[in-house]
C-alpha positions as CSV (number, residue, x, y, z in Angstrom):
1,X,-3.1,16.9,9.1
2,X,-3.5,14.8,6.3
3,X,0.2,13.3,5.7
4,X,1.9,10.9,8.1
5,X,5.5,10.3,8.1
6,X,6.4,6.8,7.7
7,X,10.2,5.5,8.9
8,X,11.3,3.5,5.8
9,X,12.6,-0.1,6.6
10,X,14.9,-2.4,4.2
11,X,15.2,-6.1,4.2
12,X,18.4,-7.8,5.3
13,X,17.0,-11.2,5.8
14,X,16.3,-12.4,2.0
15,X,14.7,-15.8,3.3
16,X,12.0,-13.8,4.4
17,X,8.4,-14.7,3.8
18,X,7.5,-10.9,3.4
19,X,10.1,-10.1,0.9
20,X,9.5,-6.7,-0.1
21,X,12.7,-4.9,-0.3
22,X,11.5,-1.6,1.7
23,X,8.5,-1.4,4.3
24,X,7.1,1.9,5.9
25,X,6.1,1.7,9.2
26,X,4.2,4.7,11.3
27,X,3.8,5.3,15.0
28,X,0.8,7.2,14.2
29,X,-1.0,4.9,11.8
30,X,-1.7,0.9,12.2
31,X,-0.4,0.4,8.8
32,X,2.0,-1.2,6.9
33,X,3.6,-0.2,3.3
34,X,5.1,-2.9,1.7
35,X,6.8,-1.5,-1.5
36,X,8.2,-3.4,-4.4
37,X,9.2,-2.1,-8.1
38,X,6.4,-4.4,-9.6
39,X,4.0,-3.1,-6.8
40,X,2.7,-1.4,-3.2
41,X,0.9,-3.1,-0.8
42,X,-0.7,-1.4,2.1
43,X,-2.1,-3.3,5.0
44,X,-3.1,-3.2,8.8
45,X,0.2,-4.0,10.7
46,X,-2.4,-7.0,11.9
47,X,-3.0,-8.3,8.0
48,X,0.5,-8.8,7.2
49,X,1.2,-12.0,8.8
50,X,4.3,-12.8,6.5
51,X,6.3,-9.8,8.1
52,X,8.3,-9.8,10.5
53,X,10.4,-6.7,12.2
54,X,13.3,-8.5,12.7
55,X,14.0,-8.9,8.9
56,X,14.6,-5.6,8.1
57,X,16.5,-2.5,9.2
58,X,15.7,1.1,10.0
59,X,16.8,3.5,7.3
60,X,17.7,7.1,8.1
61,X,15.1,7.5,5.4
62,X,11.1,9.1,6.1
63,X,8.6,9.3,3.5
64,X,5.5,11.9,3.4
65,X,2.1,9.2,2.9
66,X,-1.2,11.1,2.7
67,X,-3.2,8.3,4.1
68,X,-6.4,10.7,4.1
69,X,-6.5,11.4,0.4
70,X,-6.0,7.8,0.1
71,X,-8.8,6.8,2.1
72,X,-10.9,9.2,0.5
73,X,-10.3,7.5,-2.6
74,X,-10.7,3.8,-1.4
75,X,-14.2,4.8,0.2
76,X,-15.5,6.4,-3.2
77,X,-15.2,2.7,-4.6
78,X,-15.7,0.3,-1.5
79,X,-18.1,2.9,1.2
80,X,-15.3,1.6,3.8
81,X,-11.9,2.0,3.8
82,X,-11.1,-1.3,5.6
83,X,-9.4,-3.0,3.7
84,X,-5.8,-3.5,1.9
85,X,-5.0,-2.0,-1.2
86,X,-2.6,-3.5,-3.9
87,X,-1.6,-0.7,-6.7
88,X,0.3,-2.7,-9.5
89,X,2.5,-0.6,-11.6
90,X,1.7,-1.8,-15.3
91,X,0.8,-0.8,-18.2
92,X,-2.9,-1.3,-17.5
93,X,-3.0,0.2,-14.1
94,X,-4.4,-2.0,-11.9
95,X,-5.7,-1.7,-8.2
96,X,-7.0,-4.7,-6.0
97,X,-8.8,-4.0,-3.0
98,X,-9.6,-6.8,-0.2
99,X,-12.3,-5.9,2.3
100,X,-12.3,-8.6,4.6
101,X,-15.5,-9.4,6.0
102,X,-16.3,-11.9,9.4
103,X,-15.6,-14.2,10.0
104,X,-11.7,-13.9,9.1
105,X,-11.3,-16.4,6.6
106,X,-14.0,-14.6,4.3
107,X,-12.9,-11.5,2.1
108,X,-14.8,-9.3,-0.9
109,X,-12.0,-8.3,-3.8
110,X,-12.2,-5.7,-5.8
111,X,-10.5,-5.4,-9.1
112,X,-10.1,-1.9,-10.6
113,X,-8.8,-1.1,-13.7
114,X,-8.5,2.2,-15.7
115,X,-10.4,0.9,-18.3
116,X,-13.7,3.3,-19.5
117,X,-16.0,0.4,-18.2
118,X,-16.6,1.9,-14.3
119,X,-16.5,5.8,-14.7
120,X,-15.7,5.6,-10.1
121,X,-13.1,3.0,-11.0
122,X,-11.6,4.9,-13.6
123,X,-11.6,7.9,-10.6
124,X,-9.8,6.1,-7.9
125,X,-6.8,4.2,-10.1
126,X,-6.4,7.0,-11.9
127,X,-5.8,9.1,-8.6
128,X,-4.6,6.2,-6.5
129,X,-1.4,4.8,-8.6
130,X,0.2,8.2,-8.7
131,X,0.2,8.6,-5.2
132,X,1.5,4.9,-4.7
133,X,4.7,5.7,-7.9
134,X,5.4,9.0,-5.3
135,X,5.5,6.5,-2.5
136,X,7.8,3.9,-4.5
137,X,9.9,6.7,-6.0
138,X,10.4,8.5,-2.4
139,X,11.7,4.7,-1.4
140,X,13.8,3.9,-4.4
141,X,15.5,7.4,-3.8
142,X,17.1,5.8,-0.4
143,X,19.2,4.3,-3.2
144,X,20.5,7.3,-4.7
């Protein structure tokens, strides 16, 4: 099974330190999705030190994530998919991944653009960013 269903989260405390207005959360996967208009953020549940459970609210809301497909993709570029991925939705289409290396304090980022210079970046943000707009789409439908 390559999709997980994530429970979809939205912030009621808007002092928060982790204040993206949704969060997906998984019992099956040790991830978080923070998801924003401007952007998507996916983490381990141990990276994202600014959130906190208690400032956000269950939804009656699920989301569909194919977490294998996007491991796949982070692999082809970084041969490990440890590491957290930031899509940003603009015009240029740009991907940051952070592979963080011991001890803690140390980390490796990538910057991937769709850009014609790096024909496996070019692969994985042109694959990658439509999977994260279906993810901030199915999150921004909660809305509707």
């Amino acid at each position: 099974m390559d999709s997980h269903i994530f429970h979809l989260y939205l912030l009621v405390n808007y002092d928060s330190l982790h204040d993206y207005p949704y969060v997906a959360l998984s019992e099956a996967q040790d991830v978080i999705i923070s998801i924003c208009d401007e952007h998507i953020c996916i983490d381990k549940r141990s990276e994202a030190i600014l959130f906190s459970e208690a400032d956000y609210i269950p939804t009656s809301r699920n989301i569909s994530v194919n977490m294998e497909k996007i491991r796949r993709l982070v692999e082809l570029y970084m041969g490990t998919d440890e590491c957290s991925i930031l899509a940003r939705f603009t015009e240029d289409q740009h991907v940051t991944l952070t592979y963080y290396i011991a001890p803690p304090t140390c980390q490796r980022i990538h910057d991937l653009y769709s850009d014609g210079t790096n024909m496996t970046a070019d692969i994985v943000v042109s694959k990658l960013v439509p999977i994260m707009d279906e993810i901030r789409e199915a999150a921004n439908r909660v809305d509707d």
